[in-house]
mmCIF file of the N, C-alpha and C atoms, coordinates in Angstrom:
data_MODEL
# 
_entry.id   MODEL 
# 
loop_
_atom_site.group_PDB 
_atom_site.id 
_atom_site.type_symbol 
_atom_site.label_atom_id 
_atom_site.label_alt_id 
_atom_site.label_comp_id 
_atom_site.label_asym_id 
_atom_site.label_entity_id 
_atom_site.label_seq_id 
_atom_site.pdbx_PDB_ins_code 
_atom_site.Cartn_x 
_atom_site.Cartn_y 
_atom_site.Cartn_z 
_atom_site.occupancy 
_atom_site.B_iso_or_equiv 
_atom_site.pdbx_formal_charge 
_atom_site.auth_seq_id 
_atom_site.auth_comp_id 
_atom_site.auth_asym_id 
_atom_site.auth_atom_id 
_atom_site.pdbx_PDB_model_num 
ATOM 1   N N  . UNK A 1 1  ? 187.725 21.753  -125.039 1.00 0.00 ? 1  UNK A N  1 
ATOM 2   C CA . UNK A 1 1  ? 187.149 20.745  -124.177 1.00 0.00 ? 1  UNK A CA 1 
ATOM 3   C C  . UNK A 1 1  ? 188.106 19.551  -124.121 1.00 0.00 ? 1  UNK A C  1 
ATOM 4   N N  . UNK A 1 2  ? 188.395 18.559  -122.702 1.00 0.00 ? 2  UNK A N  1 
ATOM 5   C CA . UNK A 1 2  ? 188.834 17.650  -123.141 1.00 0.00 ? 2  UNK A CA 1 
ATOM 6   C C  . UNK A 1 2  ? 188.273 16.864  -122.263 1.00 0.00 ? 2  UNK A C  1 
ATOM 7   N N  . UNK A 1 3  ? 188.684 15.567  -123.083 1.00 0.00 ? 3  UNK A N  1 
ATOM 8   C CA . UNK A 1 3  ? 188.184 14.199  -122.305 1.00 0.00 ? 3  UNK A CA 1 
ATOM 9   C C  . UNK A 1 3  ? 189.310 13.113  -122.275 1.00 0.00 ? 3  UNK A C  1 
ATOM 10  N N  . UNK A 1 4  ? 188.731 13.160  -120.907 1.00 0.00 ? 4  UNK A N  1 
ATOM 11  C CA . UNK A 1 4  ? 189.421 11.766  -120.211 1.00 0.00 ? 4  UNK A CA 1 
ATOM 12  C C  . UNK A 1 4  ? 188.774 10.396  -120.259 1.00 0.00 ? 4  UNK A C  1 
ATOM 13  N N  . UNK A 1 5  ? 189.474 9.568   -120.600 1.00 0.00 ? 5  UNK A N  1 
ATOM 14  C CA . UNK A 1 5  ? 188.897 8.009   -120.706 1.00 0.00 ? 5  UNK A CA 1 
ATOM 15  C C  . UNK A 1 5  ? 189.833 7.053   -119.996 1.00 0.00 ? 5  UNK A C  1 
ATOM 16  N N  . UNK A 1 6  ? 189.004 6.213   -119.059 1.00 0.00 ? 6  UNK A N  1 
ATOM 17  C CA . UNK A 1 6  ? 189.173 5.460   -118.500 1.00 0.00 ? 6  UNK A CA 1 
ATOM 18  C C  . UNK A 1 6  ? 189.060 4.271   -118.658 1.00 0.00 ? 6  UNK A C  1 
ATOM 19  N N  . UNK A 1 7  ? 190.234 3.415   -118.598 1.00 0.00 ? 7  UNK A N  1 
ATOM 20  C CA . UNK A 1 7  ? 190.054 1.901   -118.620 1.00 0.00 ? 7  UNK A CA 1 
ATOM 21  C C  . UNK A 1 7  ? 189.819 1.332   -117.663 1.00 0.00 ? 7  UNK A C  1 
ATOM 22  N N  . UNK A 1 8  ? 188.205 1.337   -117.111 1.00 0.00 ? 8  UNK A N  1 
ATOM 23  C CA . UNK A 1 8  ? 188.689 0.782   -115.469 1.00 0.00 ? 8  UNK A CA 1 
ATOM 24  C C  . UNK A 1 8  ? 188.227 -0.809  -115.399 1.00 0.00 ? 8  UNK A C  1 
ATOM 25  N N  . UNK A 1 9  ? 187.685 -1.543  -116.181 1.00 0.00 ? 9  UNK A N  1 
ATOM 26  C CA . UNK A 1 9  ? 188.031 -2.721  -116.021 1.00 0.00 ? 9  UNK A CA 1 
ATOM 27  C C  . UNK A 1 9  ? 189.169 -3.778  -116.407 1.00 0.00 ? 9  UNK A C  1 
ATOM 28  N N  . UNK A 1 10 ? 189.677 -4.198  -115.363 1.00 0.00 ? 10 UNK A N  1 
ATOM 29  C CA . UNK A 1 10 ? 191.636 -4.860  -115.354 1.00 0.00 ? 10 UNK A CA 1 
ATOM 30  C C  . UNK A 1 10 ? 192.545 -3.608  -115.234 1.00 0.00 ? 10 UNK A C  1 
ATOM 31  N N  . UNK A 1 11 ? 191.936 -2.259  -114.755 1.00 0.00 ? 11 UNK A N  1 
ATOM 32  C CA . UNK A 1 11 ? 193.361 -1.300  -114.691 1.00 0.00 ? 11 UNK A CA 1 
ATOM 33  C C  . UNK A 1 11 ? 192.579 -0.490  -113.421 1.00 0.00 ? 11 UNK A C  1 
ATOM 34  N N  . UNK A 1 12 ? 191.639 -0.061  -113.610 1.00 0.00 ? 12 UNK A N  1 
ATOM 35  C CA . UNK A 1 12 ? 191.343 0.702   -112.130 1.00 0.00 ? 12 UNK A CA 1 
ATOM 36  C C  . UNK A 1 12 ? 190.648 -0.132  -111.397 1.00 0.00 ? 12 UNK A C  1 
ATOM 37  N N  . UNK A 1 13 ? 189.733 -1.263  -111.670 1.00 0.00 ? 13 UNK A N  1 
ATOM 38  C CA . UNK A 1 13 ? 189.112 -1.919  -110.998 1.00 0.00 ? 13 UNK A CA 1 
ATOM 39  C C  . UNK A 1 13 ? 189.700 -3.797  -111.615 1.00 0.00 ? 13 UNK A C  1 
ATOM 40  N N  . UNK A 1 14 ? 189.628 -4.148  -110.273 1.00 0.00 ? 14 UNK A N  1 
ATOM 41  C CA . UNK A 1 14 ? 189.779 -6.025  -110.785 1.00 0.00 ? 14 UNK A CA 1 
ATOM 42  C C  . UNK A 1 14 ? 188.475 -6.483  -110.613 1.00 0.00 ? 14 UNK A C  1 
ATOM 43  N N  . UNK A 1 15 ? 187.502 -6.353  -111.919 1.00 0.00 ? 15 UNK A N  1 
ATOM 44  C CA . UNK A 1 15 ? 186.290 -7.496  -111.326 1.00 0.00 ? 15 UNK A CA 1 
ATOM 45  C C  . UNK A 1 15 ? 186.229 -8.445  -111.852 1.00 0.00 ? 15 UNK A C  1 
ATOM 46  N N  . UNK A 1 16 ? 187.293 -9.366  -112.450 1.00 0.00 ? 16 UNK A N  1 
ATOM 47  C CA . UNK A 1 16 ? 186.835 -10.661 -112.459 1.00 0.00 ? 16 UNK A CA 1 
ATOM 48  C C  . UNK A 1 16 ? 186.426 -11.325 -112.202 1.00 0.00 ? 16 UNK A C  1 
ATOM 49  N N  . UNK A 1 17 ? 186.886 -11.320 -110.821 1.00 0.00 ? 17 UNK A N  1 
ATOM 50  C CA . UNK A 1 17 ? 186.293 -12.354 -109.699 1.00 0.00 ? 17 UNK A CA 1 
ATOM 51  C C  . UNK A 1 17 ? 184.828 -11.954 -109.371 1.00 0.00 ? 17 UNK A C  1 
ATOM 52  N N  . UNK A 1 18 ? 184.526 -11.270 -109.292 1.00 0.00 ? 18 UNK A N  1 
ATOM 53  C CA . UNK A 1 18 ? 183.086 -10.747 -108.853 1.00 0.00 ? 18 UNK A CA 1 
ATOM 54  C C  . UNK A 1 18 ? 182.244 -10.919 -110.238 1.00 0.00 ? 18 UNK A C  1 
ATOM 55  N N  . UNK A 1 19 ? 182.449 -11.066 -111.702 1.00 0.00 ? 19 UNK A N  1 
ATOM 56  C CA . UNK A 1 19 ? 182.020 -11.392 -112.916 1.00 0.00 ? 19 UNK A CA 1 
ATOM 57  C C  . UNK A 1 19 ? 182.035 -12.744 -112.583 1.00 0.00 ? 19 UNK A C  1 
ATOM 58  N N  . UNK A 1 20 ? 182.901 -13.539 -112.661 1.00 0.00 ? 20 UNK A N  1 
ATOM 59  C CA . UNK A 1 20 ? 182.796 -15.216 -112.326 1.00 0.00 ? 20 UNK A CA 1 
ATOM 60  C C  . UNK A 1 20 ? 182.205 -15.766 -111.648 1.00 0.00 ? 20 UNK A C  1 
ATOM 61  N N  . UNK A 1 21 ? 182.249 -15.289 -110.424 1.00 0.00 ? 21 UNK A N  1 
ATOM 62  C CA . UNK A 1 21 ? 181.325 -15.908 -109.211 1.00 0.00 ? 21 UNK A CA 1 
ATOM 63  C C  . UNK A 1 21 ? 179.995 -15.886 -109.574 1.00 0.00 ? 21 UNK A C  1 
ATOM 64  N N  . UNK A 1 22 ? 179.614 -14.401 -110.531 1.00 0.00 ? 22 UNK A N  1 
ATOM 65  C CA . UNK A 1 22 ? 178.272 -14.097 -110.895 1.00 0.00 ? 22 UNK A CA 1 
ATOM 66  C C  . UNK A 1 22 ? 177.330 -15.183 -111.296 1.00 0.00 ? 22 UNK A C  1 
ATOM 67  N N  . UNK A 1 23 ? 178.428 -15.452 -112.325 1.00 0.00 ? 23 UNK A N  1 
ATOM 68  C CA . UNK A 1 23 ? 178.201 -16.238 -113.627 1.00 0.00 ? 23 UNK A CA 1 
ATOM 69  C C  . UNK A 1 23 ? 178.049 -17.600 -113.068 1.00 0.00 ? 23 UNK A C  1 
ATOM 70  N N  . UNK A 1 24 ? 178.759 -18.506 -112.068 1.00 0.00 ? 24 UNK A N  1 
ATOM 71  C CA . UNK A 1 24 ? 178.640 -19.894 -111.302 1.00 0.00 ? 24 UNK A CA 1 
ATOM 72  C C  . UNK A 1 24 ? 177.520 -19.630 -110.796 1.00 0.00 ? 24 UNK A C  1 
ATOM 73  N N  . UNK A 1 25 ? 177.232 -18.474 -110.256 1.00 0.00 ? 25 UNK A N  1 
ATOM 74  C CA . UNK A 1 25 ? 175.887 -18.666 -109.659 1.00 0.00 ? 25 UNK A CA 1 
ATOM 75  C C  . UNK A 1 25 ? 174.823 -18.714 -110.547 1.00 0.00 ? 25 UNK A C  1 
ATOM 76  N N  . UNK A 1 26 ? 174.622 -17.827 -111.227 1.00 0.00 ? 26 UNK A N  1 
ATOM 77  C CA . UNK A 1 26 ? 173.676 -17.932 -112.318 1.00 0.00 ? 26 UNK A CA 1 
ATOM 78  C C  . UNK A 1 26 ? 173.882 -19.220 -112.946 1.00 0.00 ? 26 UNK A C  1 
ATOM 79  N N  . UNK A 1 27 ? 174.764 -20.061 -113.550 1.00 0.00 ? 27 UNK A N  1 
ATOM 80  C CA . UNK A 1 27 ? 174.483 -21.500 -114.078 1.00 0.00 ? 27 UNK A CA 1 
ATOM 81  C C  . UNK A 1 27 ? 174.120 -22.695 -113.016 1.00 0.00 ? 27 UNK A C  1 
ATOM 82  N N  . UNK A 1 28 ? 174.415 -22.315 -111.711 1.00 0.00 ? 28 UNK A N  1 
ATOM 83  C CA . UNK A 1 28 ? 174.149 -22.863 -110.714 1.00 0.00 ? 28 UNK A CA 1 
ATOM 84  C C  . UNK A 1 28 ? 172.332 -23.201 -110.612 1.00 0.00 ? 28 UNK A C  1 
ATOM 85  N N  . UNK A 1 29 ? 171.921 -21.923 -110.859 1.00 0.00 ? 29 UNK A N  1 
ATOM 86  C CA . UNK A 1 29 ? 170.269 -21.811 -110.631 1.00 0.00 ? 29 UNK A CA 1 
ATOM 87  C C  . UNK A 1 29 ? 169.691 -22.654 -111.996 1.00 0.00 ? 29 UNK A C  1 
ATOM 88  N N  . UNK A 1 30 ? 170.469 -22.697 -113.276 1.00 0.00 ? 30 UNK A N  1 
ATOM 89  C CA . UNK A 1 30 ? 169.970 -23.839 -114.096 1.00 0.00 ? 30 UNK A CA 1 
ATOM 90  C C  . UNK A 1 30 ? 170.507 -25.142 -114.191 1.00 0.00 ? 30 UNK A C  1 
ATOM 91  N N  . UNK A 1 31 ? 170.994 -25.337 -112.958 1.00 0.00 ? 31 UNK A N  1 
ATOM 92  C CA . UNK A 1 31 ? 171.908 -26.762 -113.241 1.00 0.00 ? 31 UNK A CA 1 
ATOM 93  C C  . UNK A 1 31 ? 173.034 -27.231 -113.645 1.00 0.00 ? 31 UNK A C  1 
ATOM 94  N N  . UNK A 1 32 ? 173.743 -26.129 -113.185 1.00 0.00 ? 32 UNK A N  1 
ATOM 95  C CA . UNK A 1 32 ? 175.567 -26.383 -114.435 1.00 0.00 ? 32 UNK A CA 1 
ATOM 96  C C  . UNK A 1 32 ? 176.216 -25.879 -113.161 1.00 0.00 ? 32 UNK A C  1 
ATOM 97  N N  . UNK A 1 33 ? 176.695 -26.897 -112.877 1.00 0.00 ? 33 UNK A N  1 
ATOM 98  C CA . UNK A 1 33 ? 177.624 -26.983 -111.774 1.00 0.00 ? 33 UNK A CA 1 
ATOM 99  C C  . UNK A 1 33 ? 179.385 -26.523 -112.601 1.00 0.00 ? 33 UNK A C  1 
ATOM 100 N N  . UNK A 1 34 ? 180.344 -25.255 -112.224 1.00 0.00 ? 34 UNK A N  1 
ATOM 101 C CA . UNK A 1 34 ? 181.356 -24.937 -112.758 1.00 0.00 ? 34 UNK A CA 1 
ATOM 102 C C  . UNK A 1 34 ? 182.141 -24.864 -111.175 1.00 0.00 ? 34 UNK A C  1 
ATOM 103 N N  . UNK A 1 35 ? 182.981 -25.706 -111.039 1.00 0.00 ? 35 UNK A N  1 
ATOM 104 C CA . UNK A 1 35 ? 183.383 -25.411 -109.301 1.00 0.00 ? 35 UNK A CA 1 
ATOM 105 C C  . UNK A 1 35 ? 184.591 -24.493 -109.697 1.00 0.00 ? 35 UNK A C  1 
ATOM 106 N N  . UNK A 1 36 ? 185.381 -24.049 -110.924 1.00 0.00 ? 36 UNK A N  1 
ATOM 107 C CA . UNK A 1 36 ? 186.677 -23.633 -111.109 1.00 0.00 ? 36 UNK A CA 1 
ATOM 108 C C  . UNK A 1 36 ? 186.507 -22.225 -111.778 1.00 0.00 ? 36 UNK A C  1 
ATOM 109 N N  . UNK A 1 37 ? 186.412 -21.034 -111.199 1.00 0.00 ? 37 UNK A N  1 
ATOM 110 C CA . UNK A 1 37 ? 185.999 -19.612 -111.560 1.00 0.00 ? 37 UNK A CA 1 
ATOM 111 C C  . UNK A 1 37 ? 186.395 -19.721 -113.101 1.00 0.00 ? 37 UNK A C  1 
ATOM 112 N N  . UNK A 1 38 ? 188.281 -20.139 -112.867 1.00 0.00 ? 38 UNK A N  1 
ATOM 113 C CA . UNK A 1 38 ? 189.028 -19.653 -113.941 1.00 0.00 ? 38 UNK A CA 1 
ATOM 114 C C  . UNK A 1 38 ? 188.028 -20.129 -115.506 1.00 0.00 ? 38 UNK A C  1 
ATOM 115 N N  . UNK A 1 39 ? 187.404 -21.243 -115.423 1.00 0.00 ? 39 UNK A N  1 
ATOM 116 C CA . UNK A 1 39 ? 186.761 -21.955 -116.583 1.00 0.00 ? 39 UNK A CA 1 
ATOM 117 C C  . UNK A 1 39 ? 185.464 -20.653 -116.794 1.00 0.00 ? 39 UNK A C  1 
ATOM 118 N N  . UNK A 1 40 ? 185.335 -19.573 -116.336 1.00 0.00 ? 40 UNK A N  1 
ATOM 119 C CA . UNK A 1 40 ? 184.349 -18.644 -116.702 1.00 0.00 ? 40 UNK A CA 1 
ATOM 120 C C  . UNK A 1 40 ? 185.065 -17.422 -117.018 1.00 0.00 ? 40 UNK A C  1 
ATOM 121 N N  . UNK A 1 41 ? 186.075 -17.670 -117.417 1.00 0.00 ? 41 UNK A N  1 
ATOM 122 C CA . UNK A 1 41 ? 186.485 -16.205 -117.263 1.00 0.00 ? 41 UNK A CA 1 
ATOM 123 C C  . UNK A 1 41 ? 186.521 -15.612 -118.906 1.00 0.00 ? 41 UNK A C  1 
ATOM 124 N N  . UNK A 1 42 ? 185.817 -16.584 -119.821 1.00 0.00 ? 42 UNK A N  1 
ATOM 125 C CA . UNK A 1 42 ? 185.361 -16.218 -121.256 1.00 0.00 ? 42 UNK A CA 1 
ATOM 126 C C  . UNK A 1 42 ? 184.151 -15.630 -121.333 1.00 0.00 ? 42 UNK A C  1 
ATOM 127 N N  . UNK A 1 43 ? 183.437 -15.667 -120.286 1.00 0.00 ? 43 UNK A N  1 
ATOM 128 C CA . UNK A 1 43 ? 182.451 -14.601 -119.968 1.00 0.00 ? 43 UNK A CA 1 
ATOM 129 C C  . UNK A 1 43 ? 182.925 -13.211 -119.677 1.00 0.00 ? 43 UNK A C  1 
ATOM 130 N N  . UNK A 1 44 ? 184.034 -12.453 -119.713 1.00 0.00 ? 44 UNK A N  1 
ATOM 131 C CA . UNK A 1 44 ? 184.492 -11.398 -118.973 1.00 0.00 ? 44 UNK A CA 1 
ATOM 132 C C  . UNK A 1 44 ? 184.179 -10.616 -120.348 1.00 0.00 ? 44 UNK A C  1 
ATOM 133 N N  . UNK A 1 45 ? 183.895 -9.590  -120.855 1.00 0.00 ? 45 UNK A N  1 
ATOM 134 C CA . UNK A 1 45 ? 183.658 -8.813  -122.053 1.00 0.00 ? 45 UNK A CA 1 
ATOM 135 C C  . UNK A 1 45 ? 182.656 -8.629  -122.567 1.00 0.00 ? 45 UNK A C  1 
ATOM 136 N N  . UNK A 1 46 ? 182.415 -9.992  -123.578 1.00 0.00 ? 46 UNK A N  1 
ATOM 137 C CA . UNK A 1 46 ? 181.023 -10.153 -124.523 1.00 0.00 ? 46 UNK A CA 1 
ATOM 138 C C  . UNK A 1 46 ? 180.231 -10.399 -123.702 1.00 0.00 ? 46 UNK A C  1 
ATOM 139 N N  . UNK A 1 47 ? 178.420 -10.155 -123.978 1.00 0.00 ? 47 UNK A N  1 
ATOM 140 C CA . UNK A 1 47 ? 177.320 -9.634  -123.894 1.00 0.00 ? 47 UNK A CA 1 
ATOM 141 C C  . UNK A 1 47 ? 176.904 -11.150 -123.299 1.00 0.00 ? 47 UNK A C  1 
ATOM 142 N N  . UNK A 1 48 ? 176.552 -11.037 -121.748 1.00 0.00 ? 48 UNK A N  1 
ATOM 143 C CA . UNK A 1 48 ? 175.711 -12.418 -121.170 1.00 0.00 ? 48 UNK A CA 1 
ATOM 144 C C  . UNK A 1 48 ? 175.156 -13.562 -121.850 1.00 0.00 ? 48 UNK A C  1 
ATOM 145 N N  . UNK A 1 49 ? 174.122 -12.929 -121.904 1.00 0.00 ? 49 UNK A N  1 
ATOM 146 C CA . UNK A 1 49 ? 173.647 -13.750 -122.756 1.00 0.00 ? 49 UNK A CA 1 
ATOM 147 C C  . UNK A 1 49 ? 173.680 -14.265 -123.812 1.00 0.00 ? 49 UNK A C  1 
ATOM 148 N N  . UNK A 1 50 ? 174.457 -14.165 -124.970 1.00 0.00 ? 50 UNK A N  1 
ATOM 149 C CA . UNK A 1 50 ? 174.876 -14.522 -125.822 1.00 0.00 ? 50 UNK A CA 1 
ATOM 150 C C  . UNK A 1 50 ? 176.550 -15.586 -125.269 1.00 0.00 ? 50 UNK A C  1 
ATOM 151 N N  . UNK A 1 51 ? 177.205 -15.219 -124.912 1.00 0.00 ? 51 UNK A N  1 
ATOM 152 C CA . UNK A 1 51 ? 177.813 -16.221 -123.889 1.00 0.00 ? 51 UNK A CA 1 
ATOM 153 C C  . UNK A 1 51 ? 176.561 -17.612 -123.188 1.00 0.00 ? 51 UNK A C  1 
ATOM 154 N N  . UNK A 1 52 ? 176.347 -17.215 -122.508 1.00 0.00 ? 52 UNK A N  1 
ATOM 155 C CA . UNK A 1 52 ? 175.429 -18.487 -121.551 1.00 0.00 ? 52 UNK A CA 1 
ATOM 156 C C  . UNK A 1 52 ? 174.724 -19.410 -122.481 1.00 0.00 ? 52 UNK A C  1 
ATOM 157 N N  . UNK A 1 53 ? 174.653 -18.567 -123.614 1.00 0.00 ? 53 UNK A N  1 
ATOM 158 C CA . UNK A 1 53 ? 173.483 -19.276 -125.133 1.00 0.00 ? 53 UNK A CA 1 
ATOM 159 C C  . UNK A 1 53 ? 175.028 -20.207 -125.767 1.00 0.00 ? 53 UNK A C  1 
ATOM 160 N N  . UNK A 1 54 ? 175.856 -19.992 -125.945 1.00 0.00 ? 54 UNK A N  1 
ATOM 161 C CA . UNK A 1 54 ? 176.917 -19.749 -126.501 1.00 0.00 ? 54 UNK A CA 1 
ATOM 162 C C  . UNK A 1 54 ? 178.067 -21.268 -126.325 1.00 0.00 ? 54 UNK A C  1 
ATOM 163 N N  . UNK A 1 55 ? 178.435 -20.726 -124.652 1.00 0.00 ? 55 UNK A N  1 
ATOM 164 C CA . UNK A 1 55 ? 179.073 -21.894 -123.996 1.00 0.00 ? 55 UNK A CA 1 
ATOM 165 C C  . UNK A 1 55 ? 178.416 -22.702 -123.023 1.00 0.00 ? 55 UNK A C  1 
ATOM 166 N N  . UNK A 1 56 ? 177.129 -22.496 -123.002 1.00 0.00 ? 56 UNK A N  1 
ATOM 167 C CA . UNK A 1 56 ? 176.840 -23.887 -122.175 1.00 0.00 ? 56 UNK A CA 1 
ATOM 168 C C  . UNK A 1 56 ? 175.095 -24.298 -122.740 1.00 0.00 ? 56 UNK A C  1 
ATOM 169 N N  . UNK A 1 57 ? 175.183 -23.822 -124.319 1.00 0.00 ? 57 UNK A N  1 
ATOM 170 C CA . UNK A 1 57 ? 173.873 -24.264 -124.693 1.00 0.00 ? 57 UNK A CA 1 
ATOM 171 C C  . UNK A 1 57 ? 172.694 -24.016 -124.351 1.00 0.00 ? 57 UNK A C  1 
ATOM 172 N N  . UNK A 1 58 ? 172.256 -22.853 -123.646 1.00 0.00 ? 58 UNK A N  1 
ATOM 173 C CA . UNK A 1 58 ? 170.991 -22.440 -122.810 1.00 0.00 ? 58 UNK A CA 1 
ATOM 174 C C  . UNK A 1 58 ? 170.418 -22.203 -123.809 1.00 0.00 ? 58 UNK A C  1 
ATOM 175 N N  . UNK A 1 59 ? 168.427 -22.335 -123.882 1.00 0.00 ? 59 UNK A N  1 
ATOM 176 C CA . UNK A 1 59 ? 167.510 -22.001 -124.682 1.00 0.00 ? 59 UNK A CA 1 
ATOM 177 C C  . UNK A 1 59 ? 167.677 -20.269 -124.146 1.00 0.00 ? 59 UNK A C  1 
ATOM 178 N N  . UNK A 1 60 ? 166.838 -19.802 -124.949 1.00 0.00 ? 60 UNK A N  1 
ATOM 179 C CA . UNK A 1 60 ? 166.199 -18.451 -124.835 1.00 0.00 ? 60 UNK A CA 1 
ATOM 180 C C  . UNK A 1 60 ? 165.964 -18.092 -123.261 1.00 0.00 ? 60 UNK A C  1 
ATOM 181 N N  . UNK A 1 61 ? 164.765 -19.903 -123.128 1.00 0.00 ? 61 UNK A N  1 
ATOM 182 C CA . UNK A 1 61 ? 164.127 -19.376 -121.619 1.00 0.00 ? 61 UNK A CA 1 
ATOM 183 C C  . UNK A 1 61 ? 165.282 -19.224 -120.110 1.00 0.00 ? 61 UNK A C  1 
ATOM 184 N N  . UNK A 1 62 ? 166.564 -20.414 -120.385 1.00 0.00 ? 62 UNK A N  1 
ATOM 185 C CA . UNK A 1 62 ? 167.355 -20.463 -119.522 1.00 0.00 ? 62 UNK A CA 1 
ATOM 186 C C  . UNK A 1 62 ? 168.076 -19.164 -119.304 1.00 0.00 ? 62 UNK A C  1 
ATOM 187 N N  . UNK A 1 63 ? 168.723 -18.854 -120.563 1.00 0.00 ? 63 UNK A N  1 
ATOM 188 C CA . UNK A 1 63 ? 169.589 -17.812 -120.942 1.00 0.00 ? 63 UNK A CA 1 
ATOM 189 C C  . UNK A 1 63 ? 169.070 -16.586 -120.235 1.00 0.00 ? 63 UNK A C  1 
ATOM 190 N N  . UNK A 1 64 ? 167.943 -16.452 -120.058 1.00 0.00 ? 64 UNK A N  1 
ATOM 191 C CA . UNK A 1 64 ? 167.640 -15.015 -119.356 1.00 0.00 ? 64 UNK A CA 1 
ATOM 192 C C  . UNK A 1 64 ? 166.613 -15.545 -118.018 1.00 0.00 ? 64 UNK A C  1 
ATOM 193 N N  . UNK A 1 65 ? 167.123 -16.722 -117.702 1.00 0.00 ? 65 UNK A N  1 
ATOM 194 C CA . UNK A 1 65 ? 167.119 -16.935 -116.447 1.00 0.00 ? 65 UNK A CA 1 
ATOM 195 C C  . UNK A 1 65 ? 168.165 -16.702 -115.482 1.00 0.00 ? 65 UNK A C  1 
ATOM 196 N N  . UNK A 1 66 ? 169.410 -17.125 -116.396 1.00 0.00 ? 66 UNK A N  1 
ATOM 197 C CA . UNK A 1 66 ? 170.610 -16.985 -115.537 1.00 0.00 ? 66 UNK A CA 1 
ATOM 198 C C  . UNK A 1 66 ? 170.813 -15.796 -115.743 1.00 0.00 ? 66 UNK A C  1 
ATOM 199 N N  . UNK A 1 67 ? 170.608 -14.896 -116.791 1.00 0.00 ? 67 UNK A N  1 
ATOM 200 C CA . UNK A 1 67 ? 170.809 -14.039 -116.547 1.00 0.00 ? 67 UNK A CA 1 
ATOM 201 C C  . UNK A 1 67 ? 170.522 -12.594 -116.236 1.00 0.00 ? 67 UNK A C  1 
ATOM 202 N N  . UNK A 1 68 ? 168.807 -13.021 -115.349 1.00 0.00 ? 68 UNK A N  1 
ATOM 203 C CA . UNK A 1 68 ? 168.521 -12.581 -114.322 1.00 0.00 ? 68 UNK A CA 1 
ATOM 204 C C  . UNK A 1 68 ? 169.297 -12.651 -113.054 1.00 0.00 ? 68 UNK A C  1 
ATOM 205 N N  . UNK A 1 69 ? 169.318 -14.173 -112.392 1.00 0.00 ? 69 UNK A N  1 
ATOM 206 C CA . UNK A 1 69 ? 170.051 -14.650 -111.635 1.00 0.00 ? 69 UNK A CA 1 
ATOM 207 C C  . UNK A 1 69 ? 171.383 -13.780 -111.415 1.00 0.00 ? 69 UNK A C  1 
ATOM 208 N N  . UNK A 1 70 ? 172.235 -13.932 -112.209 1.00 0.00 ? 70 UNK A N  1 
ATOM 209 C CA . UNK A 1 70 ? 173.509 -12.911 -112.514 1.00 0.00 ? 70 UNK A CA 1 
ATOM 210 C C  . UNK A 1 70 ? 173.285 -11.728 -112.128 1.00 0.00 ? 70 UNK A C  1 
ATOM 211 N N  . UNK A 1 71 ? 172.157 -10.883 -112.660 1.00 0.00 ? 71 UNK A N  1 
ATOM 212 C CA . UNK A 1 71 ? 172.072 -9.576  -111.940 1.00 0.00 ? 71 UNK A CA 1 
ATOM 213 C C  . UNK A 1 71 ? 171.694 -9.469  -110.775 1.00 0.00 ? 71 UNK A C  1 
ATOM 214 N N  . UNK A 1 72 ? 171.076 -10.248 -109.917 1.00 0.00 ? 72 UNK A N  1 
ATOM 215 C CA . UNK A 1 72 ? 170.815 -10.535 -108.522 1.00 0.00 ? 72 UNK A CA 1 
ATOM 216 C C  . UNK A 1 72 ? 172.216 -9.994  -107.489 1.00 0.00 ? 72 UNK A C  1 
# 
């Protein structure tokens, strides 16, 4: 049997930009205005919500507001 593994985020696919924008929008809906993608791009990897809790101080209730929002 063999297997193939794929790195497809930063090698088959670029979604940064589409992760960032996410993410402005979602802090957008709690009040955190970020006008500069690049300043989100420490969100790209680790787990949402723990980020949003993380770097911009969200309670519990925010944190899975935005990141509802985000999955929108």
């Amino acid at each position: 049997m063999a297997t193939v593994i794929f790195d497809w985020d930063g090698t088959i696919a670029e979604s940064g930009e589409g992760i960032t924008r996410s993410v402005q929008y979602a802090l957008d809906t709690v009040g955190i205005k970020v006008p500069d993608l690049s300043d989100l791009t420490h969100f790209i990897g680790p787990p949402l919500l723990e980020s949003f809790q993380k770097y911009y101080h969200l309670d519990d209730e925010q944190g899975h507001m935005a990141l509802k929002k985000y999955r929108e």
